[in-house]
C-alpha positions in Angstrom: 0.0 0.0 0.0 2.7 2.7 0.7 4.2 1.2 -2.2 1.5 2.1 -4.4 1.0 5.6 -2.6 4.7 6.6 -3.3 4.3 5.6 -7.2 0.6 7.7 -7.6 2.7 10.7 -5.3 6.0 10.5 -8.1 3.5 10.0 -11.1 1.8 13.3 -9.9 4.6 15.2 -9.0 6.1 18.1 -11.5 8.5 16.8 -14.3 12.2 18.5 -13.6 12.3 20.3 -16.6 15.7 20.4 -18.4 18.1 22.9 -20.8 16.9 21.0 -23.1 13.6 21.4 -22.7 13.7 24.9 -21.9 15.7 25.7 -25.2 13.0 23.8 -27.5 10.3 26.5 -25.5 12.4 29.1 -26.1 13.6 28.8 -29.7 9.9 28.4 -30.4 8.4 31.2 -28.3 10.9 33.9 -29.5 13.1 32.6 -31.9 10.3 31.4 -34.7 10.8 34.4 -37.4 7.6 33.2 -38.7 5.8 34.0 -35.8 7.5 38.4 -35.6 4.9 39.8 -37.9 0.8 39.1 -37.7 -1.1 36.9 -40.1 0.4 37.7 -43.7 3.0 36.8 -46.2 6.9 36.8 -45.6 10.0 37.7 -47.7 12.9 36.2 -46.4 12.9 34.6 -42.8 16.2 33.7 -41.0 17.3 32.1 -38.1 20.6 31.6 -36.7 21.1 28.8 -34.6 24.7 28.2 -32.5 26.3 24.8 -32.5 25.3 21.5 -32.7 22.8 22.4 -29.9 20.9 24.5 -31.8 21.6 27.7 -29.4 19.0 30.1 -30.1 21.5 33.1 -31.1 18.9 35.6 -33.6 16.1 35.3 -36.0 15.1 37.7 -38.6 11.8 38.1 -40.5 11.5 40.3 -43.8 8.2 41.5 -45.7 6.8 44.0 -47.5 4.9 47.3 -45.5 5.5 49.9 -43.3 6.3 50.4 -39.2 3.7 50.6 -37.0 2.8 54.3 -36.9 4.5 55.2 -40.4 2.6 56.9 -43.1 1.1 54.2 -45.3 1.8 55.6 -48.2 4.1 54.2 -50.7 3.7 50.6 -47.7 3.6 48.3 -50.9 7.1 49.6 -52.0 8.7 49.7 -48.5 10.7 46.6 -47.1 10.5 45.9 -43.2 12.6 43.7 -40.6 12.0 42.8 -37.3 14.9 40.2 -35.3 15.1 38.9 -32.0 18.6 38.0 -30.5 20.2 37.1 -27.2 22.2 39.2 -25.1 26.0 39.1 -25.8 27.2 38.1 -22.3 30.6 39.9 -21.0 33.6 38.2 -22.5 32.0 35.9 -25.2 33.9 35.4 -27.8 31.4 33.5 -30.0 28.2 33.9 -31.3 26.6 30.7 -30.3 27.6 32.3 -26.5 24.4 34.5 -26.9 22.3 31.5 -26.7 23.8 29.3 -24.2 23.6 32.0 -21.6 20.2 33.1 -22.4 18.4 29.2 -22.2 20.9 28.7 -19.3 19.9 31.8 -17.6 16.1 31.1 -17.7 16.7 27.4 -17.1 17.9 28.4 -14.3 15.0 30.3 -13.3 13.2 26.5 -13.2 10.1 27.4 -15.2 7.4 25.4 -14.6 5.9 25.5 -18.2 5.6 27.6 -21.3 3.8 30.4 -19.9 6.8 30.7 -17.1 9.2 30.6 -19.8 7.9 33.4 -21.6 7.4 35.5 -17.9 11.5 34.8 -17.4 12.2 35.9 -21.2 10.0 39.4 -20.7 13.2 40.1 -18.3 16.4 38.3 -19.6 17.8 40.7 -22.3 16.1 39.6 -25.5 16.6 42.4 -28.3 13.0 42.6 -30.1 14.0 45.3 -32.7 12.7 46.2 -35.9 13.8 48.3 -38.8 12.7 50.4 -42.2 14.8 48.6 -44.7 14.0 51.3 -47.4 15.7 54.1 -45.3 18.6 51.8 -44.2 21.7 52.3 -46.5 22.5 49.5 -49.0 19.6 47.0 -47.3 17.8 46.9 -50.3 20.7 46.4 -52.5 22.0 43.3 -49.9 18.7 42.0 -50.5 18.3 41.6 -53.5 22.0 40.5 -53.7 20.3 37.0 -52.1 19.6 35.6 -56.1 23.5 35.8 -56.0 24.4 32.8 -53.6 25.0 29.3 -54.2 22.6 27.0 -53.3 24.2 23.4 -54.4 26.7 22.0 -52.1 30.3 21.6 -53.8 30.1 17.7 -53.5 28.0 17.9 -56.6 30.2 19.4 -59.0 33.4 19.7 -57.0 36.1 21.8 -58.2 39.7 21.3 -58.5 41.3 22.2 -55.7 44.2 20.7 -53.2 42.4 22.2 -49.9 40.5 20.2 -47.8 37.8 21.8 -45.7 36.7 20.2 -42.5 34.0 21.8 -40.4 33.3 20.4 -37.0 30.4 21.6 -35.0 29.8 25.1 -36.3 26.8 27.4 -36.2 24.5 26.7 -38.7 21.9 29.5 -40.6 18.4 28.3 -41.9 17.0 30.9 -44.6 14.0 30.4 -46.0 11.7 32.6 -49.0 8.3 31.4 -48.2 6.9 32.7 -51.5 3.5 30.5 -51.6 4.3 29.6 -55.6 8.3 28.9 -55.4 9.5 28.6 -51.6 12.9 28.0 -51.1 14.5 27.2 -48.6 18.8 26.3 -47.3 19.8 25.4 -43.6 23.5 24.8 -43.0 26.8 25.5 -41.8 28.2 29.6 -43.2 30.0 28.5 -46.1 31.5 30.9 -48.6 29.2 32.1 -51.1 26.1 30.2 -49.3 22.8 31.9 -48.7 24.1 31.3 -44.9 27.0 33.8 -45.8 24.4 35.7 -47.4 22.3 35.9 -44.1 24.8 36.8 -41.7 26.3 39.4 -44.2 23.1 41.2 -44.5 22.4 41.3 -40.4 26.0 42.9 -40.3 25.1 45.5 -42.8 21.3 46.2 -41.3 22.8 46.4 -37.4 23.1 50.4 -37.5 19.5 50.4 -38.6 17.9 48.4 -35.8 15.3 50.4 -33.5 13.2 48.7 -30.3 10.1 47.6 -32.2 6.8 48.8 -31.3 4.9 45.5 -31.6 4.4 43.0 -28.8 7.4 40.5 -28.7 6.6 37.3 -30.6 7.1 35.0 -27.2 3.8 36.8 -25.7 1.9 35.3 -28.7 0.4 32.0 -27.3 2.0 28.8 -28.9 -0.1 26.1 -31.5 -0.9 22.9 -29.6 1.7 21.0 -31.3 4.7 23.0 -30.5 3.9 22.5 -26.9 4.2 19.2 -27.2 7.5 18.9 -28.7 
């Protein structure tokens, strides 16, 4: 009988929730670009993600309109960008540093489920920043320099060469053009002349541009049913 009582007490007992649970929450809450902008079509979404971990590190989202508050006319013409990224704690060295401190620091906060998570991220240092692409010098330019990259791995058409590149563990970049008749979409490591390359070049270029954004953060946004269960 105690037997039985202690195994109906552990079976109803809270779950200790892990880093690695807590980094699947977060990534989804906050670091989904398709989730920055309300109901609508994207350009370009982008998410960089640190390591073989997956370390949430910034996302970007791209599509066509105006800031909240901005005249509307000419909206159809104008590009806009909103990102979220992790603080850059003191002394990293790394991107990928960004997003081990963040799911670390509210992992260590012990959240006891999805809403928590979203509480601890309202106050860890997540940038949710957005920007006016058409104003921002050479943004446009960079993206439509995108149609430039190379999206066919070298092992398919490899060319001479007596270098050998090994890559072990490195950050990877998923970019994706959700166009609803010709999506497209690469996810890899930053290699030269990749839309990866592309990506992180263009995020360099856009950083001066960045301004706190005036919608809600995309982690307050409740999450579908399935990604909860993940």
């Amino acid at each position: 009988m105690i037997v039985a009582l202690l195994l109906v007490a552990a079976a109803s007992a809270p779950q200790e929730r892990g880093v690695i649970d807590v980094r699947r929450e977060v990534t989804a809450l906050a670091f989904d670009p398709a989730r920055f902008f309300d109901a609508g079509p994207d350009l370009v979404r982008i998410a960089y993600r640190g390591d073989d971990y997956d370390w949430p590190v910034w996302s970007i989202a791209i599509r066509t309109g105006c800031l909240p508050g901005a005249a509307r006319e000419g909206c159809g013409e104008r590009r806009i960008a909103r990102m979220v990224r992790a603080a850059l704690p003191q002394g990293a060295e790394r991107p990928r540093q960004r997003g081990v401190a963040l799911v670390t620091n509210v992992a260590g906060r012990k959240p006891a489920d999805v809403a928590a998570v979203a509480a601890a991220l309202d106050t860890a240092k997540v940038e949710w920043v957005e920007a006016d692409l058409t104003t921002c010098p050479g943004a446009l330019e960079a993206l439509a320099s995108a149609s430039d990259t190379r999206w066919v791995p070298d092992g398919l058409a490899p060319a001479p060469s007596q270098d050998i590149m090994i890559v072990l563990h490195a950050d990877r970049i998923r970019v994706e053009f959700p166009d609803h008749l010709r999506s497209a979409t690469y996810d890899g490591w930053i290699a030269p002349g990749s839309p990866a390359e592309w990506a992180n070049r263009f995020a360099t270029l856009v950083e001066p541009c960045w301004k706190p954004a005036a919608a809600p953060p995309p982690w307050r946004k409740p999450l579908p049913q399935t990604q909860r269960k993940r």
